[in-house]
N, C-alpha and C positions, 0 to 999 in steps of 0.2 A: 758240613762246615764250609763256608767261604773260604776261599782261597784268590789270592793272585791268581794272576794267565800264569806264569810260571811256575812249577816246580821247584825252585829251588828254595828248599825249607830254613837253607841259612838264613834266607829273606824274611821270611816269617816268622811271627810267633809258635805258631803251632802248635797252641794252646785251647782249649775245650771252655770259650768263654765271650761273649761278642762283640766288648771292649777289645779285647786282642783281634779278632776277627775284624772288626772293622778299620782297625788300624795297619792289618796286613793288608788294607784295600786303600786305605786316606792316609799314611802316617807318612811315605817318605816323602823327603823332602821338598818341598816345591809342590808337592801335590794339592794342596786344598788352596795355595795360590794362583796355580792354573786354573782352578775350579773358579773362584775367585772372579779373572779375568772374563773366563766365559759368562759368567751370569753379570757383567757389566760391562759387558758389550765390546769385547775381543773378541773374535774368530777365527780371524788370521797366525798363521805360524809365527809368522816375523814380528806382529804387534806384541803378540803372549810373552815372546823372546823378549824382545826391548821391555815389556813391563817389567818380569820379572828380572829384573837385571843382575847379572853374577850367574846365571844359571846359562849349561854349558847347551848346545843344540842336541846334540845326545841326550843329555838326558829330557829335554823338552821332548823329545822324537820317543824314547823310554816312557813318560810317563802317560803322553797321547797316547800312545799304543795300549797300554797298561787298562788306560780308563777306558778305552774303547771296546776291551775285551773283555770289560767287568759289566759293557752294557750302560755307561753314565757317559759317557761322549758319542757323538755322531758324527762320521766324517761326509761332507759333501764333495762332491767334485763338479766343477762349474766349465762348462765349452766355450772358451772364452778366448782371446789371447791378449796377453799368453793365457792358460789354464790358470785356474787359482783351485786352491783345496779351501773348506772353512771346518770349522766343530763349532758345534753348539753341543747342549747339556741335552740329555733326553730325561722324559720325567722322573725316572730314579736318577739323573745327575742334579734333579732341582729338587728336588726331597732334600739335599746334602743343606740345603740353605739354613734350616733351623741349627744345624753344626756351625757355621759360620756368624751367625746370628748371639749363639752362646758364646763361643768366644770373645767378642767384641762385647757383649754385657762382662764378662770377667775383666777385659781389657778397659774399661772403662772406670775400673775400681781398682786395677792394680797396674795398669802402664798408662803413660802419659798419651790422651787421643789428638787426632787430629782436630787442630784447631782452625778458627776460621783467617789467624796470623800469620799460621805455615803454609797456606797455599800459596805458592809464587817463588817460597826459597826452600822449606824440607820437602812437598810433596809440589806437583807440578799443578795446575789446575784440573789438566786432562784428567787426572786422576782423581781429582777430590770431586770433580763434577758428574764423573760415571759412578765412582766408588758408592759414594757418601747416598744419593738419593736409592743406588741401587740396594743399600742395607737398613735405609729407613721408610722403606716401603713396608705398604700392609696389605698383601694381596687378600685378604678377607674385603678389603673396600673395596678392592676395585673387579668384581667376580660378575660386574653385567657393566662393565666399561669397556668403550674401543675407540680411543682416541690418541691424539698426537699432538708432541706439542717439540717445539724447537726452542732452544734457550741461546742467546746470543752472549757473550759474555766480553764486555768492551776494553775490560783491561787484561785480558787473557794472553796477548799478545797474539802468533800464527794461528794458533788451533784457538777458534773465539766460539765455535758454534758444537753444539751438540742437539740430538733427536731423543725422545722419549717417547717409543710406543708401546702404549700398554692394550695389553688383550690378554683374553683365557687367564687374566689371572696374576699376568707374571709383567715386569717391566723389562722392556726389552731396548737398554742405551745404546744408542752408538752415533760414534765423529760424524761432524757434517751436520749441517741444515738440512730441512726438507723442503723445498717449497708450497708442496700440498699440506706440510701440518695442520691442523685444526686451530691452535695457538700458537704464535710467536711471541717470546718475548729479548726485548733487549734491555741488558742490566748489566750491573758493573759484579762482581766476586761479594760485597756485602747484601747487594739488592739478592743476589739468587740463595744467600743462606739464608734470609728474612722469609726467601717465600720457602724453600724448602722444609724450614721449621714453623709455617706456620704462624711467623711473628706480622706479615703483612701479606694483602691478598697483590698478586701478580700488577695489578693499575698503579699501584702504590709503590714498588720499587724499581720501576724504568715502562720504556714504553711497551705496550700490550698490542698487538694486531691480532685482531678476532675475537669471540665471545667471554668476555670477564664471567661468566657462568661456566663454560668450560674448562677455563683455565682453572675457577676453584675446587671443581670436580676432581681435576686430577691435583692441584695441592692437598685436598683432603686424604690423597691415598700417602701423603709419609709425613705430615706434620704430628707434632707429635704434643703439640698442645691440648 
């Protein structure tokens, strides 16, 4: 039977069934949020921290620990200075995605989703622009793709740029431009939801640098038209 790193069965269910067992590994709090983050391009302590906000550093420190010792986090450590530590998800932490994937089909029938109105005042951009392409991907499309593409976003205000590289499978977001990307594009908050769903190819909602063939290679991996 799965279990927590810990012993302590007040924690668990401890129940002979694998709804409960899985929820003695995903259910507490904050848990599938951090998960969350990591598969959209968080790695860092202090980013995960400020995402998830109201959440205390202990239990952040608790819940890393927890997934790391379940085997679905990986901690790196980097010779740097100063030192920085990072997590990413290992492949039984990206299995977790089709959980997260269901939820948001439920949420989508019974809670109000993010719209393309609230970015800017309920959710931040940062968030809608790693969030949103990272849960309307189809790694089934993109299983012989290895490309990059940078999204510049004009009305964003400080944080304007974000990276998207997809490989093996999986898309891997995070802050910042690249300057080797494959594709750049610059768009304003409407042009990047036209292409993200698919409603308009990359040339057509700001300017494009580099191949209009590569750019719809990789919009075809989350449009959903």
């Amino acid at each position: 039977m799965a279990q927590r790193a810990d012993s302590d069965t007040g924690r668990t269910y401890n129940l002979p069934c694998v709804i409960a067992q899985v929820l003695d590994i995903l259910g507490d709090r904050w848990t599938l949020l951090i998960i969350r983050d990591l598969m959209s391009g968080l790695h860092r302590y202090n980013d995960i921290l400020e995402s998830c906000s109201g959440m205390s550093p202990n239990v952040l420190s608790d819940r890393l620990r927890r997934l790391e010792a379940m085997g679905i986090v990986e901690r790196h450590y980097f010779k740097a200075l100063p030192p920085r530590v990072e997590y990413t998800l290992t492949e039984k932490g990206w299995h977790i995605r089709p959980i997260l994937l269901a939820l948001l089909d439920w949420g989508r029938k019974y809670v109000e989703p993010i719209r393309e109105e609230h970015v800017g005042t309920r959710v931040s951009h940062d968030f809608a622009v790693r969030v949103i392409p990272t849960f309307s991907f189809h790694p089934e499309r993109a299983e012989d793709l290895h490309a990059r593409m940078t999204i510049e976003i004009t009305d964003a205000g400080d944080q304007n740029a974000w990276t998207f590289d997809i490989h093996d499978g999986h898309l891997h977001p995070r802050r910042n431009g690249a300057p080797d990307a494959d594709v750049i594009l610059k768009t304003d908050t409407s042009g990047f939801f036209r292409f993200i769903r698919g409603e308009a190819r990359a040339e057509e909602v700001g300017e494009l640098i580099g191949s209009p063939e590569t750019a719809a290679a990789i919009q075809a991996c989350f449009r959903t038209q």
